[in-house]
VMD Tcl script that draws the C-alpha trace (Angstrom):
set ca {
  {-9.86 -1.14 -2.06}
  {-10.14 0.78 1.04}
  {-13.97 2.09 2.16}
  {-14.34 5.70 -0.02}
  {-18.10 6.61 0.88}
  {-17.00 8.47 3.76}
  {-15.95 11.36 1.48}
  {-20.13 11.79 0.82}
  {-20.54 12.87 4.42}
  {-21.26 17.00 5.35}
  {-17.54 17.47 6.71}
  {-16.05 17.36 2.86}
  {-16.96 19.93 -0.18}
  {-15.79 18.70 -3.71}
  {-12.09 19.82 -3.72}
  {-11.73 17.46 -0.49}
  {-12.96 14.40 -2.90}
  {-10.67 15.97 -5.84}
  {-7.85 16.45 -3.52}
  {-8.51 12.58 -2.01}
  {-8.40 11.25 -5.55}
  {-5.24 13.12 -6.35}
  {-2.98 11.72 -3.06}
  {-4.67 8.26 -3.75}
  {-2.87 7.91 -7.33}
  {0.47 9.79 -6.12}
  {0.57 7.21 -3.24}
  {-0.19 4.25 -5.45}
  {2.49 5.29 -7.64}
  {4.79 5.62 -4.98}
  {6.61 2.56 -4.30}
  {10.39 3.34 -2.47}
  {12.52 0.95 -1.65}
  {13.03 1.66 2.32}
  {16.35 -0.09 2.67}
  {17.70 3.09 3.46}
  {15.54 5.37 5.53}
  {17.45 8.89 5.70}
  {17.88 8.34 1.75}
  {13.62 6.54 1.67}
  {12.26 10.01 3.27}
  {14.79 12.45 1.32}
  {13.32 10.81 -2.39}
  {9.74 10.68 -0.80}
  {9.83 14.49 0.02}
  {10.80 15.39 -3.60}
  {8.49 13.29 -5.29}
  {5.36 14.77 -2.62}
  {6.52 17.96 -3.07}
  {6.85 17.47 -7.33}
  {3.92 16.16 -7.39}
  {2.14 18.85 -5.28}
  {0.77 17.21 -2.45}
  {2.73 18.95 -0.26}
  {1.61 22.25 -1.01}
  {-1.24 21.56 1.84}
  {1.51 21.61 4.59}
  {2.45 25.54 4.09}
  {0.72 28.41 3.26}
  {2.85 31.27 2.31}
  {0.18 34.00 2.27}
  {-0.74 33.55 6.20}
  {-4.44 32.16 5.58}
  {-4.09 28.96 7.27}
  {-4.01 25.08 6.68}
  {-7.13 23.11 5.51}
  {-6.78 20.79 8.15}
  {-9.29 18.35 6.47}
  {-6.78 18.44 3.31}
  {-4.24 17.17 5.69}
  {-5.63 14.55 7.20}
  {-7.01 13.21 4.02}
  {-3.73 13.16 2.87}
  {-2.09 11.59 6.00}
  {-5.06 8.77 5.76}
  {-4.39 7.85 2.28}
  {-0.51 8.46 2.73}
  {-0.58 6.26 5.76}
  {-2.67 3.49 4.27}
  {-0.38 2.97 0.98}
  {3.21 3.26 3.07}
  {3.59 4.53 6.33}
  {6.68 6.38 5.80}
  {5.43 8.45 3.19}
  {3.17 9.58 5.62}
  {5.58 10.32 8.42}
  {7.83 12.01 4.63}
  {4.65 14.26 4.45}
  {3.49 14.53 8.28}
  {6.45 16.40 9.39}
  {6.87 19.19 6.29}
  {3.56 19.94 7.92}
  {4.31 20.21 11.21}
  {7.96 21.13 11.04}
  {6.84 24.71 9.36}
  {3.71 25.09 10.70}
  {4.68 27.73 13.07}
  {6.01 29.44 10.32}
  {2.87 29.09 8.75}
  {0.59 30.28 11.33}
  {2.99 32.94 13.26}
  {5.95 33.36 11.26}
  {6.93 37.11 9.53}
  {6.07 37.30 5.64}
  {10.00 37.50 5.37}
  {10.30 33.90 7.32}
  {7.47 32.54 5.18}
  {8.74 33.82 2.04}
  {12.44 32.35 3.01}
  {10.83 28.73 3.61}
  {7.82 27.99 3.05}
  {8.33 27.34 -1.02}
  {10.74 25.41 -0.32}
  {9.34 22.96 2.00}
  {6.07 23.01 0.05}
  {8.13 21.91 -3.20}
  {9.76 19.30 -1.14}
  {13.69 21.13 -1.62}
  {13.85 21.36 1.80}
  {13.10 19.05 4.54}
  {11.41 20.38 7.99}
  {11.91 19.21 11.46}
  {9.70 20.32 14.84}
  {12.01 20.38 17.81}
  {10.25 20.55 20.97}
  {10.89 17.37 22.74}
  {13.53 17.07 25.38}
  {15.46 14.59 27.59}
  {13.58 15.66 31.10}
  {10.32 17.02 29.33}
  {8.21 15.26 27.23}
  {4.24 15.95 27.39}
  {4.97 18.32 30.08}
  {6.55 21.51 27.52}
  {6.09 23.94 29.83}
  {9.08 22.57 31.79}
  {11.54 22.66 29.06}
  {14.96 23.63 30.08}
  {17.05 24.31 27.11}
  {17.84 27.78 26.91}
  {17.89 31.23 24.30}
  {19.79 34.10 25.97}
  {19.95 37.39 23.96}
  {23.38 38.73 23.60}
  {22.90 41.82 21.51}
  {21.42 41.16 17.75}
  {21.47 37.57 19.13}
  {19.93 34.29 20.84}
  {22.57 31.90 22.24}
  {21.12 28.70 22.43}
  {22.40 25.83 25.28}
  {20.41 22.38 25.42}
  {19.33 19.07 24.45}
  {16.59 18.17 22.10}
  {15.82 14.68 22.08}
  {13.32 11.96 19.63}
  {13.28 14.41 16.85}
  {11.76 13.83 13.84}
  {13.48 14.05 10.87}
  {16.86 14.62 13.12}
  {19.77 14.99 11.20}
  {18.55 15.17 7.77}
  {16.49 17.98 7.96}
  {17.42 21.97 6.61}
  {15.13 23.91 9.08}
  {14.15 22.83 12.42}
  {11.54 25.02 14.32}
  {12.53 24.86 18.12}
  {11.80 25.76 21.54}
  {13.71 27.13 23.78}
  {13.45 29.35 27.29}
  {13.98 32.72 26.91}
  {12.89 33.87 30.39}
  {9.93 36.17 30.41}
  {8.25 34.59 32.78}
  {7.96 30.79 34.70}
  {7.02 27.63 33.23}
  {4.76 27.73 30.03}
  {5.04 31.94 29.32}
  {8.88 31.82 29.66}
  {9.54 29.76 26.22}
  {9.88 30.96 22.60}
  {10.14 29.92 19.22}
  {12.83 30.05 16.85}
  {13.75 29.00 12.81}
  {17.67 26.78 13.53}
  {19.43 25.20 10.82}
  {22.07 22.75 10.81}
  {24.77 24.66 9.25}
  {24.90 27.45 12.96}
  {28.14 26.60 14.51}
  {27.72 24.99 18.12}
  {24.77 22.55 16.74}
  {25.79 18.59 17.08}
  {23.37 15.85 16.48}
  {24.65 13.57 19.08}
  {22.89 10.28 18.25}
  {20.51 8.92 16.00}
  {17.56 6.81 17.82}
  {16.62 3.46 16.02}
  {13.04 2.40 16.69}
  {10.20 -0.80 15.91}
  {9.42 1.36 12.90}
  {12.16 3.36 11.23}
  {12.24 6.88 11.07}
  {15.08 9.48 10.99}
  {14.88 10.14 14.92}
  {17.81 11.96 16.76}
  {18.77 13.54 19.91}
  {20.52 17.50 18.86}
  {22.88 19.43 21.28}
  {23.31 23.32 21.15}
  {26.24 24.71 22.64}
  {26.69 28.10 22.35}
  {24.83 28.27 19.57}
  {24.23 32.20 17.93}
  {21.40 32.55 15.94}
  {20.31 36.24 14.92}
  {16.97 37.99 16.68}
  {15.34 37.79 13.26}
  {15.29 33.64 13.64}
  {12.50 34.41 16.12}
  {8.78 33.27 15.30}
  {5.84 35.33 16.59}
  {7.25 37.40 19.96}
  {9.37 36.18 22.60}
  {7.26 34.40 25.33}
  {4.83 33.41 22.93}
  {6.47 30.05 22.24}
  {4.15 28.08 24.53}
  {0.92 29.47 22.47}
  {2.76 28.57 19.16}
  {3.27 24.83 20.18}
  {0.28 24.28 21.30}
  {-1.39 26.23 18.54}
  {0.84 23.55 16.36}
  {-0.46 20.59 18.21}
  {-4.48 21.90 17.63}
  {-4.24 21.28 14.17}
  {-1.74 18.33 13.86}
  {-3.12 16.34 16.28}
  {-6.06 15.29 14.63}
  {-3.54 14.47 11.25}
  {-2.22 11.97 13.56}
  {-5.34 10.38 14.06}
  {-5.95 10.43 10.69}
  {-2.81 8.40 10.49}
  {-3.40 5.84 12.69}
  {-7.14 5.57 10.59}
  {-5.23 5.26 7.74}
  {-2.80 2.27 9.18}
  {-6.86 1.00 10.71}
  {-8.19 1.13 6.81}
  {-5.36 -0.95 5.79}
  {-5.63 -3.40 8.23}
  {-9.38 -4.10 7.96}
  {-9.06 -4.53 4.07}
  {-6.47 -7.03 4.47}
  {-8.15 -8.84 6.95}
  {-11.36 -8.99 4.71}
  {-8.77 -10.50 1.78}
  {-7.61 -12.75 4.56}
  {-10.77 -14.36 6.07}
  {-13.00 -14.41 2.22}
  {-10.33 -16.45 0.76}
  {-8.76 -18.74 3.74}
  {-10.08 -21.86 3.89}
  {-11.61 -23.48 7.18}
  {-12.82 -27.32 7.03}
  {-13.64 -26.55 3.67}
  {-15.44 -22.75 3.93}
  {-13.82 -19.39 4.16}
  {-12.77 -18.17 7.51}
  {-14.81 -15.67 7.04}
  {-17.80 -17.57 7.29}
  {-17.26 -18.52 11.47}
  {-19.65 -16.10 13.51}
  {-16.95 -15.34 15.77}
  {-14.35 -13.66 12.53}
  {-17.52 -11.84 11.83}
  {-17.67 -10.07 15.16}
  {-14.06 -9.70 14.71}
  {-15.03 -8.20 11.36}
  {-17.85 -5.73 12.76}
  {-16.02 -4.94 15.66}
  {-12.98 -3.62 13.63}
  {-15.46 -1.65 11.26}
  {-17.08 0.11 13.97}
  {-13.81 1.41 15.15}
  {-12.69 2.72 11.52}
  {-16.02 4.83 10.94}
  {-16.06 5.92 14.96}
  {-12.57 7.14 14.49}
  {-13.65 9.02 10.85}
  {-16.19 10.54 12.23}
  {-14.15 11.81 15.46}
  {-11.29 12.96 13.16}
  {-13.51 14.86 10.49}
  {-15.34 16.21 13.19}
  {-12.39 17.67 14.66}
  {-10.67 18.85 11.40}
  {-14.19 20.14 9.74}
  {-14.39 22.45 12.83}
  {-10.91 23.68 12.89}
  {-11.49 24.94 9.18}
  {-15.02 26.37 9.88}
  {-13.06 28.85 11.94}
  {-12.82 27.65 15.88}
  {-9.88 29.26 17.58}
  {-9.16 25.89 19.26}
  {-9.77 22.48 18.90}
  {-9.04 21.49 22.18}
  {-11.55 19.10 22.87}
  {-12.23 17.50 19.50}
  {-8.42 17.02 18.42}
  {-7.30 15.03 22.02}
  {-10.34 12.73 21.24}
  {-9.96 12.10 17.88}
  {-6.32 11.71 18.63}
  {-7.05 9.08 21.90}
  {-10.23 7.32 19.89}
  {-8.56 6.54 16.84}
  {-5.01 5.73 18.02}
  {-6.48 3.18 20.78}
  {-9.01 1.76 17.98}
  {-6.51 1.35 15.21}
  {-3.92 -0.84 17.55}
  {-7.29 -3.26 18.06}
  {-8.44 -3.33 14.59}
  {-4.65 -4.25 13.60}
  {-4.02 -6.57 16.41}
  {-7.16 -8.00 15.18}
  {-6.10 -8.50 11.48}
  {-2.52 -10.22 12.93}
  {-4.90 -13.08 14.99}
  {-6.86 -13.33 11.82}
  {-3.53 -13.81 10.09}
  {-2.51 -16.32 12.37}
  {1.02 -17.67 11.93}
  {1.62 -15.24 8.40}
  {0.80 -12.40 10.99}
  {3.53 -12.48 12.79}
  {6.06 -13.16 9.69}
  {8.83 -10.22 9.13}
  {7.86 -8.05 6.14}
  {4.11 -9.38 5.91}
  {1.75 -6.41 5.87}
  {-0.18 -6.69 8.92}
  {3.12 -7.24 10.49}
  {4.38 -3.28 9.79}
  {1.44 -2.19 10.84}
  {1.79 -3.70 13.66}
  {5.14 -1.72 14.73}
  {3.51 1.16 12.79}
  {0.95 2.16 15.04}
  {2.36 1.69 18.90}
  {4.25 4.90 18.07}
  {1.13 6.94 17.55}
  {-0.12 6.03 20.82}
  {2.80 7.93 22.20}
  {4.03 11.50 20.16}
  {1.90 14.39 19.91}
  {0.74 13.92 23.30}
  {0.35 10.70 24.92}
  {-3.11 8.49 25.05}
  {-3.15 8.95 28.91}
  {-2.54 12.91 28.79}
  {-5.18 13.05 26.29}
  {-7.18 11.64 28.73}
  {-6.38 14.32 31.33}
  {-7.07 17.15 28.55}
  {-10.76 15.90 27.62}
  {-11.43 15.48 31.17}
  {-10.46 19.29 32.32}
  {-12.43 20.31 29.09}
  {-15.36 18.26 30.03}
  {-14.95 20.20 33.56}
  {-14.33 23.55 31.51}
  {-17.79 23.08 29.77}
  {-19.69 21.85 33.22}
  {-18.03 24.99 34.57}
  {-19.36 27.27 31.90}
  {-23.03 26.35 31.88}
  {-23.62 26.96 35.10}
}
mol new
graphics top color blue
foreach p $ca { graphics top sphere $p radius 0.5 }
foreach p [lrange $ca 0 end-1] q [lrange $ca 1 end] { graphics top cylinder $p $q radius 0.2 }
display resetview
């Protein structure tokens, strides 16, 4: 059983621990067969939604996400089966702008729906020439009376080809680079949309590359004003970049406890493994990083919900900390594993090809560097 004192620390009040103890026995009871992984994440959103944890991921009534909520449920999510978490990850952030900026009309439309798990969510931002670097998206939204005509590529998209509602970003013009793009509610049905391929990976997921070509979609699709879908992404990104971490925590947790099965009951010359100084280190060394990465990530989520505008700073290094640590403490459990490690389908094994990806969407490891260095610089700046 995975450490649980770390729900006694300041960040959490008691519906966090109620909430905790309510994903931990949906996730437990869980247990779908992942042969097929469109069909995997379609039953795993119904059965979150039916059993209510997805409510956390939408908020009809335009108060906000208790980000704390979501990452203990993308922790405990994570820890049980990984693509539950991904099943429950992106209903969160495919309708978060929705949440946050969307009209009570778009909220009313969607957000039910999501939460119950009827409708599947997708967050389409990503594109062939523009990664990290949103501002210089290229795929554009050209109004043509009571209409946006959409022309581009969207590319490594979540939930790609299964999903009912995609929130996407396109160029609408108002101005260069980051103030020119805007946000808008697509579905699948529009004429003109095409998912082109599907995009296998280490660890499946429904991933796929979309085309628009002159694709209508009414004014009214529009979330927040136009130009403003720059400040909704990254407004997005503040509060579901620290769920990643969470994730990757979650994939750390699981590790560490199998690793502690491994090395108390493997036998070494006639002791446990566990009972060489140099497994212990290995041992310490991979508990450090769990509670480092907790405390980063609860940090970061705890001030988002005491009501900071941003979480710049505290989401990029949760987000860096814990994704880095968790790909230690698991490469750590495979060497503990030795041979078994390494075997298809053993534990350790998915986690393995579980947790490169993390290191990678929501913004890179090496441009979360870049962002907690020019907000260290901000903060030098501002004492002067």
């Amino acid at each position: 059983m995975a450490d649980r004192t770390f729900l006694n620390w300041p960040f959490f009040e008691e519906g966090h621990r109620d909430w905790a103890a309510k994903v931990e026995a949906v996730a437990a009871a869980l247990a779908v067969d992942h042969g097929d992984t469109d069909a995997a994440c379609r039953t795993l959103v119904r059965r979150l939604g039916a059993a209510g944890v997805l409510q956390v991921t939408a908020d009809a009534s335009g108060a906000g996400l208790d980000v704390r909520k979501l990452c203990l449920a993308r922790e405990i999510l994570a820890r049980h089966d990984g693509l539950a978490d991904f099943a429950f990850a992106m209903q969160g952030l495919g309708t978060a702008a929705i949440t946050l900026f969307g009209s009570p009309a778009q909220r009313a439309e969607w957000l039910g729906k999501t939460a119950a798990g009827e409708a599947i969510a997708a967050f389409a931002l990503t594109e062939p020439q523009s990664g990290s670097d949103v501002a210089s998206s290229t795929m554009t939204a050209v109004r043509d009376g009571d209409d946006y005509v959409l022309n581009g590529e969207k590319t490594w998209i979540s939930n790609g080809g299964i999903a009912d509602v995609y929130t996407l970003f396109a160029r609408t013009g108002e101005a260069p680079g980051a103030k020119g793009l805007s946000a808008f509610i697509v579905t699948p049905d529009l004429a003109g949309f095409e998912v082109v391929e599907r995009l296998e990976t280490i660890a499946p997921h429904p991933l796929a590359t979309l085309r628009f070509t002159n694709c209508r979609l009414p004014a009214s699709a529009m979330i927040g004003a136009p130009g403003q879908g720059f400040k909704i992404a990254m407004s997005v990104l503040d509060v579901f970049r620290s769920t990643v971490a969470a994730a990757a925590l979650g994939f750390a947790r699981r590790a560490l406890d199998e690793a502690l099965g491994r090395v108390t009951t493997r036998q070494v010359q006639g002791a446990p493994l566990f009972d060489l100084q140099m497994v212990q280190g290995h041992i310490a060394d991979m508990a450090l990083d769990v509670d480092a990465a907790a405390l980063l990530i609860y940090r970061a989520a705890w001030t988002k919900d005491s009501g900071a505008p941003r979480v710049t700073r505290e989401a990029a290094m949760a987000k860096l900390f814990s994704t880095e640590a968790a790909q230690g403490v698991i490469d750590k459990a495979v060497q503990l594993f030795g041979g078994e490690g390494v075997r298809s389908g053993a534990t350790v094994e998915r986690l393995y090809r579980e947790i490169r990806a993390l290191r990678i969407y929501e913004g890179a490891s090496d441009v979360q560097r870049i962002v907690i260095a020019r907000q260290a610089m901000m903060a030098q700046e501002g004492a002067k």
